[in-house]
Structures are given as structure tokens and as C-alpha cells.
N, C-alpha and C positions, 0 to 999 in steps of 0.2 A: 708172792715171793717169800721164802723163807728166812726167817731173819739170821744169820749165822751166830751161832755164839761165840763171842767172844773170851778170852782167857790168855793167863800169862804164862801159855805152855809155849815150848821152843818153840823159836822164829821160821818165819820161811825163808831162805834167803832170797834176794833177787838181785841177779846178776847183771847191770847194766852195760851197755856193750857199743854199737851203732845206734843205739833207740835213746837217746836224750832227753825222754820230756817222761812227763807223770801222766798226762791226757791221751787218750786216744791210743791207753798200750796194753795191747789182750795178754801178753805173759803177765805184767805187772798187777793188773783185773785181776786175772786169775791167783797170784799170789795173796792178794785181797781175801777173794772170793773161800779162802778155808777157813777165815774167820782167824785165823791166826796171825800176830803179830810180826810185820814184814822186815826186815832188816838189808837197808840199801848198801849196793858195795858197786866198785869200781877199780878194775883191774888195769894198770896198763901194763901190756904183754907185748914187747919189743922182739920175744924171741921165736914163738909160734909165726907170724908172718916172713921168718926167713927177709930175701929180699924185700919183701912189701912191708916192711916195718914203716911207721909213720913218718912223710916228709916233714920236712922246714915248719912249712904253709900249714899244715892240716896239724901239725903238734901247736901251733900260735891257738889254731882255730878251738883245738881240744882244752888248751888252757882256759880260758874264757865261757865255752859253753859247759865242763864240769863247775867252774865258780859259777855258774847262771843257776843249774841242776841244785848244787849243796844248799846254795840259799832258799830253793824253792822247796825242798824236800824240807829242811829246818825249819820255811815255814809254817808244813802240814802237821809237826812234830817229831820229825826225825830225824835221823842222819847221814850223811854219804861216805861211808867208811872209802879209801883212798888206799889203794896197796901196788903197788909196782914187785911183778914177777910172774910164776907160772899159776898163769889160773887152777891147777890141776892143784898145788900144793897148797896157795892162799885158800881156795874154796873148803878142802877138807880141813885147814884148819878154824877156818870159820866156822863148819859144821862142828866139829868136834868141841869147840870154849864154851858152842851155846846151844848143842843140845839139838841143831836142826837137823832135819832127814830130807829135804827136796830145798833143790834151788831152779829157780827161776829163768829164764833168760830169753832172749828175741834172738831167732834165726837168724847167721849170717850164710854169705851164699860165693864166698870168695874160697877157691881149693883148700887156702892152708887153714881158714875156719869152720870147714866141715870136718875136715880129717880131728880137729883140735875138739870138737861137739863129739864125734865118735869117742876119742881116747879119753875123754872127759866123761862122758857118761859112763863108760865101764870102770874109770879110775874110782868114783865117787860110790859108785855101786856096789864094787866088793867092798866098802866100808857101810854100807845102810843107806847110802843117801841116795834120794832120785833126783835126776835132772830131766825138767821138764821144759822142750823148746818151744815157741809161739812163734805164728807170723806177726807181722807190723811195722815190716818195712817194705814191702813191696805192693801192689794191687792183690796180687794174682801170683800163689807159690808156682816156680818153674815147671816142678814136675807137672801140675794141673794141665799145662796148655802143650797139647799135642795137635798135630794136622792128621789127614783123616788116614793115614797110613799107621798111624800109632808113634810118630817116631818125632821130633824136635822141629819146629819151623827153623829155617835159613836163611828167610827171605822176611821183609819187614807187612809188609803190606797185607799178605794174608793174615800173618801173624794178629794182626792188628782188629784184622776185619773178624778174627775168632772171639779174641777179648773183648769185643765190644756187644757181643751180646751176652756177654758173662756178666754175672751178679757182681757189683764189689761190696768188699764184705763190710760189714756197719760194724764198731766197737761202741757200746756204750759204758761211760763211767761209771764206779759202783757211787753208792750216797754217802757221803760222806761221812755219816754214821757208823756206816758197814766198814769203813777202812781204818787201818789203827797201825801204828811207827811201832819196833821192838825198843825198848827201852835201853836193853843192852850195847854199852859204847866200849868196843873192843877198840884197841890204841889205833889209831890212825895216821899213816905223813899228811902232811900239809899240802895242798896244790904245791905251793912252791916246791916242796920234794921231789917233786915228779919232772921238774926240770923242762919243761915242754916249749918254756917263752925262749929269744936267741937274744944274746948278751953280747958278745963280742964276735962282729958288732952287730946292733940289735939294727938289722934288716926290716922293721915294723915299725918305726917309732910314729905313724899317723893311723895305723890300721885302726885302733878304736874310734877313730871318727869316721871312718869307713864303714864297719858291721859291726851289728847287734849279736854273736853267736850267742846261741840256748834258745828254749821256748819261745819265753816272751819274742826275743825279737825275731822268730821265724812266724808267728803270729801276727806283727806289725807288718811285716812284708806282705805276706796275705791279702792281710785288709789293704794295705796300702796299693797292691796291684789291681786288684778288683776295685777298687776307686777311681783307679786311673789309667794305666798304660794296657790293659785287657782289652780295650777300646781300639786300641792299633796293630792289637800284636800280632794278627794276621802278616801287615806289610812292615811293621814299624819295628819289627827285631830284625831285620836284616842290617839297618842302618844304626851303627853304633855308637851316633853322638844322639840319638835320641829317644834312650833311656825307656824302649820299649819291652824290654822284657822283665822277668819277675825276680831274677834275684834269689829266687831259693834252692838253687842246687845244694849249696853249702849246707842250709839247713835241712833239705832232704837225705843228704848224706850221713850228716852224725844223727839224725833219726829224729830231730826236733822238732817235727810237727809228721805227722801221718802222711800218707801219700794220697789214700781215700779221704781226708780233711780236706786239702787241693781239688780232688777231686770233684767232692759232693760242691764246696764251695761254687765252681766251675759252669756246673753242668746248672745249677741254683739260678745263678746270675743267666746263663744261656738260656733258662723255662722264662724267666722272668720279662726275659727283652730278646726277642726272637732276630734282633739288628747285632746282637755279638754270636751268631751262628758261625760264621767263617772262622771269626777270633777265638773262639771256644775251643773250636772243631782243631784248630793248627797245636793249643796250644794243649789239648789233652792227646795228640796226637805226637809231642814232646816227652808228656809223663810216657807214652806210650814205648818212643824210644828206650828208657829208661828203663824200662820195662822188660823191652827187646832183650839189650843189652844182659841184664842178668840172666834172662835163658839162654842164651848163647852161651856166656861164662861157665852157667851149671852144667849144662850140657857139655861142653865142650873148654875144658877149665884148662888148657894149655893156651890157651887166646892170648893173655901176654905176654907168652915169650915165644909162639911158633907162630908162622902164615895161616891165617884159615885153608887158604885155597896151597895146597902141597908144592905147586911147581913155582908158587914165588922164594922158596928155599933156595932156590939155587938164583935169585933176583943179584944181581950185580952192585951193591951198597958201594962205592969206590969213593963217598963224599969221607972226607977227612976231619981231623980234631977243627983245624982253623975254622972252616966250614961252617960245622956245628958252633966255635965257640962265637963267631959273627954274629949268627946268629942267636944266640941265647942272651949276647949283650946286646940287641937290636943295631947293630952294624952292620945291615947288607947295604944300605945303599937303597931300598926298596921302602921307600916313607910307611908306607902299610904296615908290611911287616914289622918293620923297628918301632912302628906305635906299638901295634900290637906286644909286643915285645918288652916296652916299657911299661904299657899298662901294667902285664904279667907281674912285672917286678917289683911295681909300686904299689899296687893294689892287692896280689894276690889272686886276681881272677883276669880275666878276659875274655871281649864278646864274641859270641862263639861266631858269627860271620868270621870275622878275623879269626879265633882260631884254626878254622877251615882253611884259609887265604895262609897261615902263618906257617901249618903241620905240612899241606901243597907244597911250598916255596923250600922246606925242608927235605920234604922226600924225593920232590921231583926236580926241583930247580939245584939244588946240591947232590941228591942222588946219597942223604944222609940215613942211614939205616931207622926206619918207623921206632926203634925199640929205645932209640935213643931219644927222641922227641918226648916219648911217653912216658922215660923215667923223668928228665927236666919237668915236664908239667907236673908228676907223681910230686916232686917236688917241694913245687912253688904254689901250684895251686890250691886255695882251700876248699871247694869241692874235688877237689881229688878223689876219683874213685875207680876202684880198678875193673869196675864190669865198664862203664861208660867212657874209661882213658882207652884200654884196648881194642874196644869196637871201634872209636872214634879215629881213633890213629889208625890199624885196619881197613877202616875203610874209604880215609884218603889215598894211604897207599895203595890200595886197589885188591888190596889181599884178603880181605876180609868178609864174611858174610853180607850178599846183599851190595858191596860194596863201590864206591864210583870206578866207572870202565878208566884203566890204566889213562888211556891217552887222552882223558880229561884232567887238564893241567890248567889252572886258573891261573892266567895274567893278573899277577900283583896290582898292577897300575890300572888297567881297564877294570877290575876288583874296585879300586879306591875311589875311581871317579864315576862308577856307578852308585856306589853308596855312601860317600862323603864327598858329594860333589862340593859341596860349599869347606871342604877341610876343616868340621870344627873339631871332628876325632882327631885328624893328624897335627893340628897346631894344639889342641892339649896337652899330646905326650910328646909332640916335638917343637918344641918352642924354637929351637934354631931354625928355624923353617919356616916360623910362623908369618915374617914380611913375604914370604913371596906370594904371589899373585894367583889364585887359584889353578890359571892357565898352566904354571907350573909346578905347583907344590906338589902334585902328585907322581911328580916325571923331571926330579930338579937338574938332571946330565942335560935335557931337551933347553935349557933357559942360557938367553942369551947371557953373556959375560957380565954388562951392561946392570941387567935386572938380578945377576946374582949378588953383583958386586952393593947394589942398590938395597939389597935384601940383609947385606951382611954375610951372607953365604957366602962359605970357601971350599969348595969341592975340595974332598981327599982331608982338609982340616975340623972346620966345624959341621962337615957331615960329610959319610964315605958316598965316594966313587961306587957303583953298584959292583956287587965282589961276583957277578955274572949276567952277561947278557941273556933277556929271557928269549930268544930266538935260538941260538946258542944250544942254552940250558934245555929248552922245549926239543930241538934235536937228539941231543945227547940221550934225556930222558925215553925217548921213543926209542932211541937205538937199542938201549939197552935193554928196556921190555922185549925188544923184537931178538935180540940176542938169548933171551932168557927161554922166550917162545919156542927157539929153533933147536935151543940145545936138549 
């Protein structure tokens, strides 16, 4: 290998973006790799995403994982310049104070971030500078995986069974030698500047003893799944009081740990103990989704705001505000859902069994339009992410590639007491509910007077009346796919 020489000619910039960490990132490598002195930045740009500008949840989560980022970069020798506006203006005048010609940055793969990488490279261009993209947020770039017609999978399963005898790609870090900070500290705001935490009122005040966002603590998680809960995660993530899944969406999202890191990780442990095959196999089979999801997006980048499948445009959404707002303050009446629901609010995330059980009970049981679920989670949630919110909502509602047959409609309740038979999920987020007796917590209209009264429970006071029957609801919902069918 050649050693690069070093020297204190212009910087190279490099643009931080969805990719969060310093390890395991081939644009950042690469800006290394010229042997020129690299210069960290970090843009927040509220206005290129239009609509999809950052929720609530995912602005908490960016506060915290840029403070993770600056100190980790400070402590390699450098800095993380902080600038709020148009990447296109901030970047040329970066290039222009300090003399660079190419900036750096990791592919994103969401509509208004490709169109923003086109306008961005020819902005930068007719001024001298190049912009150079990398992967390192996904397995496997979109455009890569075709079926044998040449043209986009739709369906998951093939999709899946192509990627898996693809290569995924190895990033290895330069030495530490070979890498060097630009010395140049152009003026920077302060995290605090950038306004991202919620103040009045401040809807998070326990979230930091909840998550670790940045590197380090998507690292921690890692280890800490592969220690333990990788053992059950076959059957043990469907049931959501017992803590069997891994936890790093969030951190796969803002880009804090690789996705082939998980991966290699993964498959390591699978050579090594030939008894986590099943639990392996489900749970790269999850990366997999994630996966999915962004070809679909690329492919096909109206996916959050149109039907995949055409003829649910004219789907009959007749569920109203009240509807919607019951549910979003976990008030249906439907113990499941309203955990679920409070989880969301209290924590920022929710288990995705119940998400499923939650987004159902929305589209089908209220007949509340998908587009509205998926801005509420766009939201609340700190993985929030818009390839994986639109497939996912999609394809509960039945619209979407791949997607569940319409007139599969989960029963809430037969949902709860299959998977929290013992209610330790539902007596966590609904403490009002917590005396009653298993027989009923999952179904508390079915409880005699007697054992309500016994429980503390006051139907329609300290927890609602169900704001619709699912028999009812299940009807209705059919009718109107079958209405939608005929017209």
C-alpha cells in the first residue's frame, strides 16, 4: 500500500448527512484516502425535504447523536462545523474560505435527496468543486438488484432470495496514520442553535435514560443483542414485554453504525453456533426488509403519498379527525392499541408486533386514511424513516407492494392475548388497568361490574368504552374494499 502524503493544501470537505459515525464509512475512507486534510460539516436543511422535513422524535434523536458525532470527531483532532440552511450555499461557501475542490458525502435514497445530490453536484461544479457520493447506508445500492426481466422486484421473497447470494460489501478503516483533521475552524452555531430538543413543553424529559443515540451507543446495542435476546429472536420479538428484539432501527437510520457491521456481526455468531440458524435467518431477513423497503422507494418514490396498487385511490377513507385523534392519544378502548400508543408517546418507539396491531386498528377498524398514521409516527418516532414508514403502513393497508390481502384484519384482542397473555405489556403502559385479572385486561367491556369495580376501573372514566365494535368495524371495513372493488 502506498503511503499518501500528507500536506496542509485545501481540505476536503465531507458532508455528513444520514451516516453518523466515523467507522465503517467508505465516503469519509475516501476523503481520507487523498491524503488531504478532511474538514467535518453538518448541515441541517429543513427546506429541501418539503414535507418530510424532520419530526418531533427524530429532531430529539439528531440532537444527541450530532453531540455523540462532535465529541468523537474532537477526539480524533477535529471538528464538526454545524451550519443550518441550503446545503448548496453553505457547501460553496465552505469550499470557497478554504480553498477545497471536492466534497464528500453518503448517498441518500429518499425523492427530495436525490433530486437535492443532482442540483448540488452541478451547483458546486460550475464553481470547481466536485461532489463525490458513496454508499454506506444500505447492504446493497437499489439500482444493483433487478429480477430476471431487468426491471424492479415488487414482491419480498424473491427479492430477498437474489440478495442473498450477493456479496456484501466489506469497508475497511484507513490507519490511523493515513488520516488527518483540517485544521481550519470556520465559525460554527452551537448544537443548541440548531433548535432540535422541544421546550415547551418538553415532551422527552426521561428519553435519555431510554437511548444512547450516536456511535458509541449503537455499538452497545449490538453487543448487547448478540449477548442476549439473538437467542429468541426467532419467536421472542413478536411478544413485546420480552425485550427480544435489537433496538437499532434508530441507530440504522441516522447511519450510526453500518448495516454490513450488523450484518457480518450476525452471520459470525450464526458460523459459530449452528443453534441461532432460525434466529439469524429471521433476523437478517428484517435487515432484509429494510432493504426491500428502499428499492421500492427508489424505484418507485411516490410510495408516500400514493397507493402502490392504483385502484386503492379511489379506497373509501370515511374515518374522521375524532377517529384519528382517539387514537393517537391511545383512547380507543382497545387495551393493545392504547399501550401501544402510549408506549409511542412515552418512549419514542414501539414494538413493531403492536405497531402492526396499532396501524390495522387505524386503517381498518376506523377506516382512517394510511397517510395519516404515517405522518403521526413520521412524527413521534425516532426511527422514523420514510422508505420503511410507507412500505410499512402500505402494507397494512393492503395497498402496497407485496402487501397483507385487504381482508386480513387483526383482532386487537385475540392480537393481545396471544402475545401478552400474562399483560405485562399492557399493565406497563396502562396502569389503570393493571388490577384486573388477566381473564379481563385484554377485553375490560367483557368484566363483570363486580371485578371492575374491584379493579378500580370505571368504564367511559378511567378508561374508554371501545369507540367501535370489532365485528361492526370488520364488516364495514370489507364493505368498503368490496365497494371500492366494484366501482
Amino acid at each position: 500500500m502506498t503511503q499518501p502524503q500528507f500536506n496542509t493544501a485545501s481540505p476536503v470537505i465531507y458532508w455528513f448527512r444520514q451516516d453518523l459515525r466515523l467507522d465503517d464509512l467508505p465516503g469519509l475512507n475516501a476523503a481520507f484516502a487523498t491524503g488531504r486534510p478532511v474538514l467535518a460539516c453538518y448541515i441541517l436543511d429543513d427546506d429541501s425535504p418539503g414535507d418530510w422535513a424532520l419530526g418531533g422524535a427524530s429532531r430529539w434523536w439528531l440532537h444527541h447523536s450530532l453531540t455523540s458525532l462532535a465529541v468523537d470527531v474532537e477526539k480524533r483532532g477535529g471538528q464538526l462545523h454545524l451550519s443550518r440552511g441550503r446545503p448548496d450555499t453553505i457547501l460553496a461557501q465552505l469550499a470557497d474560505s478554504t480553498g477545497a475542490d471536492l466534497v464528500c458525502c453518503s448517498r441518500q435514497y429518499e425523492p427530495w435527496a436525490r433530486l437535492l445530490e443532482e442540483q448540488l453536484h452541478d451547483a458546486l461544479l460550475s464553481t470547481g468543486v466536485k461532489l463525490k457520493r458513496y454508499s454506506g447506508s444500505l447492504l446493497w445500492e437499489p439500482e444493483s438488484i433487478k429480477n430476471k426481466a431487468g426491471t424492479p422486484f415488487k414482491v419480498f421473497t424473491p427479492f430477498w432470495r437474489k440478495c442473498r447470494v450477493l456479496p456484501v460489501t466489506e469497508t475497511s478503516n484507513p490507519r490511523a496514520e493515513f488520516v488527518t483533521w483540517s485544521t481550519y475552524k470556520p465559525s460554527s452555531l452551537r448544537i443548541e442553535d440548531l433548535e432540535l430538543l422541544p421546550v415547551t413543553p418538553n415532551w422527552a424529559p426521561s428519553w435519555e435514560q431510554l437511548w444512547q443515540p450516536g456511535e458509541r451507543g449503537a455499538v452497545r446495542k449490538l453487543k448487547a443483542f448478540m449477548r442476549g435476546a439473538i437467542a429468541q429472536y426467532d419467536k421472542g420479538r413478536n411478544y413485546p414485554a420480552r425485550g427480544a428484539t435489537s433496538g437499532l432501527s434508530p441507530h440504522l437510520h441516522f447511519g450510526e453504525i453500518a448495516p454490513h457491521r450488523i450484518f457480518r456481526a450476525v452471520r459470525e455468531a450464526e458460523l459459530a453456533n449452528p443453534e441461532l440458524d432460525n434466529e439469524a435467518e429471521k433476523f437478517l431477513s428484517e435487515l432484509g426488509w429494510r432493504e426491500f423497503s428502499h428499492h421500492l422507494l427508489f424505484h418507485f418514490p411516490t410510495m408516500p403519498t400514493h397507493a402502490f396498487k392504483s385502484d386503492f385511490a379511489a379506497f373509501p377513507w370515511v374515518g374522521g379527525v375524532d377517529a384519528l385523534t382517539a387514537w393517537q392519544q391511545g383512547k380507543t378502548g382497545y387495551p393493545i392499541v392504547d399501550a401501544g400508543m402510549r408506549e409511542l408517546w412515552q418512549t419514542g418507539y414501539m414494538h413493531n408486533r403492536v405497531r402492526m396491531v396499532a396501524a390495522s386498528f387505524l386503517c381498518k377498524h376506523l377506516l382512517v386514511d394510511w397517510r395519516s398514521g404515517q405522518r403521526w409516527f413520521w412524527d413521534t418516532l425516532v426511527d422514523a424513516d420514510l422508505a420503511n414508514n410507507a412500505c410499512g403502513w402500505q402494507w397494512v393497508a393492503g395497498s402496497g407492494a407485496d402487501a397483507s390481502p385487504y381482508f386480513r384484519i387483526f383482532n386487537p384482542t385475540t392480537q393481545a392475548q396471544k402475545f401478552d397473555g400474562d399483560g405485562d405489556y399492557l399493565r406497563r403502559w396502562l396502569p389503570e388497568l393493571a388490577a384486573l385479572p388477566n381473564k379481563f385486561l385484554h377485553q375490560p367491556l367483557s368484566a363483570p361490574i363486580g371485578v371492575l369495580n374491584d379493579a378500580g376501573v370505571i368504564l367511559g372514566e378511567t378508561y374508554p368504552f371501545p369507540i367501535v365494535d370489532h365485528r361492526d368495524a370488520r364488516g364495514a371495513a370489507l364493505a368498503a374494499y368490496a365497494d371500492m372493488k366494484s366501482g
